[in-house]
C-alpha positions in Angstrom: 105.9 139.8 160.1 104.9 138.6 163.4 102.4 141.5 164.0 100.7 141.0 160.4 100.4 136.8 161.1 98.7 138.0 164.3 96.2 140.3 162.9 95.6 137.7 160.2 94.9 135.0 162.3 92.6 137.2 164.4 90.6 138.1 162.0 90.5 134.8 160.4 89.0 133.5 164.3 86.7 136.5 164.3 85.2 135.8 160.9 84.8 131.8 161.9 83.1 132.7 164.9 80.9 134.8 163.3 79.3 132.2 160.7 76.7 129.8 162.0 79.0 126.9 161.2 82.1 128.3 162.3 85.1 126.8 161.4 83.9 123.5 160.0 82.0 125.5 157.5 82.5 123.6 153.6 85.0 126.1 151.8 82.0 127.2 149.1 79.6 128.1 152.5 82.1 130.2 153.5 82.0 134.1 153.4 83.9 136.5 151.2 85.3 137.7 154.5 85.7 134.5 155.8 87.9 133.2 153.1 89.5 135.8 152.3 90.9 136.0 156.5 91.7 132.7 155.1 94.2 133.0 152.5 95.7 135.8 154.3 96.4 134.0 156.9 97.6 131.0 154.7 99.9 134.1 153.4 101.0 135.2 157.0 102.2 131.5 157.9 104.1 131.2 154.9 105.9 134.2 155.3 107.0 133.3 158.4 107.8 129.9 157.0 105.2 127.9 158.9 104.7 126.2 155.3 102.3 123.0 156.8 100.0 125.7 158.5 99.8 127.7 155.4 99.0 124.5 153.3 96.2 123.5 155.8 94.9 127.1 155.6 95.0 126.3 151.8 94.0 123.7 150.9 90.4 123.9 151.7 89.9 127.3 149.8 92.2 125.2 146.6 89.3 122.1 147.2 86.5 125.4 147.2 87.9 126.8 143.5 90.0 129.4 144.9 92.2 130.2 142.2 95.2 131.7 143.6 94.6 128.9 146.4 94.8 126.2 143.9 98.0 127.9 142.6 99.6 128.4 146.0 98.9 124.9 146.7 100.3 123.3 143.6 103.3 125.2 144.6 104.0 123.5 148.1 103.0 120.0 146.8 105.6 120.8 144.0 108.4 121.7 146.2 107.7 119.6 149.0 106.6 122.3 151.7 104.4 121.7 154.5 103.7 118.4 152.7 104.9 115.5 151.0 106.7 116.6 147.5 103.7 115.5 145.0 103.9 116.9 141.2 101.0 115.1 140.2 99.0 116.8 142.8 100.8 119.7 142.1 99.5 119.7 138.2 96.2 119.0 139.0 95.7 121.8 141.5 97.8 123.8 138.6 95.5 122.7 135.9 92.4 123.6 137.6 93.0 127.3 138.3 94.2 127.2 134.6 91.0 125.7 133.5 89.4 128.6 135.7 91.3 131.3 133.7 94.1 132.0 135.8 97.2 132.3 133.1 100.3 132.1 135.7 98.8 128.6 137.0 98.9 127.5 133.2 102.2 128.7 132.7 103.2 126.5 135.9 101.5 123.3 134.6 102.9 123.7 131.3 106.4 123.5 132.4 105.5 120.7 134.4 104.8 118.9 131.5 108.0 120.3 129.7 109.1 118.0 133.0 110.5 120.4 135.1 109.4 119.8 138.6 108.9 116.0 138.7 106.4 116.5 135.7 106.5 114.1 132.9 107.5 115.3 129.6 104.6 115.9 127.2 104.7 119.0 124.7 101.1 118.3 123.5 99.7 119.2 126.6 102.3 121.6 127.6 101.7 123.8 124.4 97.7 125.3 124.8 99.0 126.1 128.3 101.6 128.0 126.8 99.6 129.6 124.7 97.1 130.9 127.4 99.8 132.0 129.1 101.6 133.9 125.8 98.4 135.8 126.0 99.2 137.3 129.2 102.2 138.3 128.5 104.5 135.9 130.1 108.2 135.8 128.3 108.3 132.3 129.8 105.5 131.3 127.7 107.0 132.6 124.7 110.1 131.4 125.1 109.1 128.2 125.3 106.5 128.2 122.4 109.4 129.3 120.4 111.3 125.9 121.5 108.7 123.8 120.7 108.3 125.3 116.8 112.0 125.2 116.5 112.0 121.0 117.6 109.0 120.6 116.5 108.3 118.9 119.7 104.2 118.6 119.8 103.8 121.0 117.0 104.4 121.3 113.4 108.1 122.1 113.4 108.1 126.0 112.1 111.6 128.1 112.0 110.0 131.8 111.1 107.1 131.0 113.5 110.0 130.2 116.1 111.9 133.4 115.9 108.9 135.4 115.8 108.4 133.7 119.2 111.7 134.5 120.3 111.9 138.1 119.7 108.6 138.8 121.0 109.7 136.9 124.4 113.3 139.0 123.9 111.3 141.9 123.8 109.6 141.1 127.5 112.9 141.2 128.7 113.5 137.0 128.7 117.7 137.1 128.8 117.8 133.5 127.2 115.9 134.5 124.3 118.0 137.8 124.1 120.9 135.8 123.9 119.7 133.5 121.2 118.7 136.1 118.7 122.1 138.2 119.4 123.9 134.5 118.2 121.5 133.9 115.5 122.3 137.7 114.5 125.8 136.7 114.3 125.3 133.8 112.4 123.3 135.6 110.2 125.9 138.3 109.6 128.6 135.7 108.3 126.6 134.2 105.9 125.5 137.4 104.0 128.2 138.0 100.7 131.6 139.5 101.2 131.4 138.9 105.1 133.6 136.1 105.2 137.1 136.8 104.7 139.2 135.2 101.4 141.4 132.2 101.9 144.9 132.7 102.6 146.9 133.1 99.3 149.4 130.1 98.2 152.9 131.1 97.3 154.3 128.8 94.7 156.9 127.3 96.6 160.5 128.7 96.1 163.6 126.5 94.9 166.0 125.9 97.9 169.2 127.7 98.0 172.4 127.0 95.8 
């Protein structure tokens, strides 16, 4: 809201003037305070849809190791806002709040390189990102792990490894992979003895009128 970009950007001036280098300051000199006024009011401008003022606002704290900067970042470089559309910026900034430990970034770069987003298709490098982010939780990431053991795209192709992948991301509520197990159910259901219904029976043909 108007009020809350106000009260961000306030305190964000405050904060600045407060620190002996004020708002040159290097991103890793900054305060706790300092950056967080920051990001918040990075979070303010976007909301408001001022997407280059948040990106400014970012963009330092993403080039100080912020994490969720770096992820916000790789977001507006991926979709174009506030800046020129970039996906291998994107990735990088992606990859290094992954590296950092921050599982929804790795989930992001990872479908990059499933090449969503501009990214360049590579499953090899997609599939430990998947995996951190499986670890968290994310349906996404199972989903797509199970994908990759069902091609055997980057991975040793694995069937039983694949389902097991696919209920578990069915079970975190992932509709596609809810879907896929209900048609794999059906399938399974026709095959099993006595399931399929008989042929139609032949009559032997009858002779013609005399």
């Amino acid at each position: 809201s108007p009020v809350r970009r106000r009260a961000a950007y306030a305190l964000f001036a405050l904060v600045c003037l407060a620190s002996p280098l004020a708002a040159e300051e290097a991103p890793h000199d900054l305060s706790d305070a300092a950056r967080m006024a920051a990001f918040e009011a990075g979070v303010a401008a976007y909301d408001e849809g001022e997407f280059t003022e948040a990106y400014e606002h970012w963009l330092p704290l993403a080039k100080g190791g912020d994490l969720a900067a770096q992820r916000n970042v790789g977001h507006l470089l991926r979709l174009g806002l506030g800046t020129a559309k970039d996906p291998e910026r994107a990735l990088y900034f992606y990859e290094r709040a992954a590296e950092a430990g921050m599982p929804a970034a790795a989930l992001n770069a990872a479908m990059m390189h499933l090449g969503q987003d501009g990214g360049t298709r590579d499953p090899r490098a997609a599939l430990p990102l998947l995996e951190e982010a499986a670890e968290a939780g994310y349906p996404l990431a199972f989903f797509e792990l199970g994908q990759l053991y069902e091609t055997g795209e980057g991975v040793e192709k694995d069937g039983i490894k694949a389902g097991r992948l696919y209920r578990l991301a069915a079970a975190l509520g992932h509709e596609e992979a809810r879907k896929k197990i209900d048609f794999e159910s059906r399938l399974d259901e026709t095959r099993k003895p006595g399931t399929v219904p008989p042929p139609p029976r032949l009559e032997s043909p009858r002779p013609p009128n005399s």
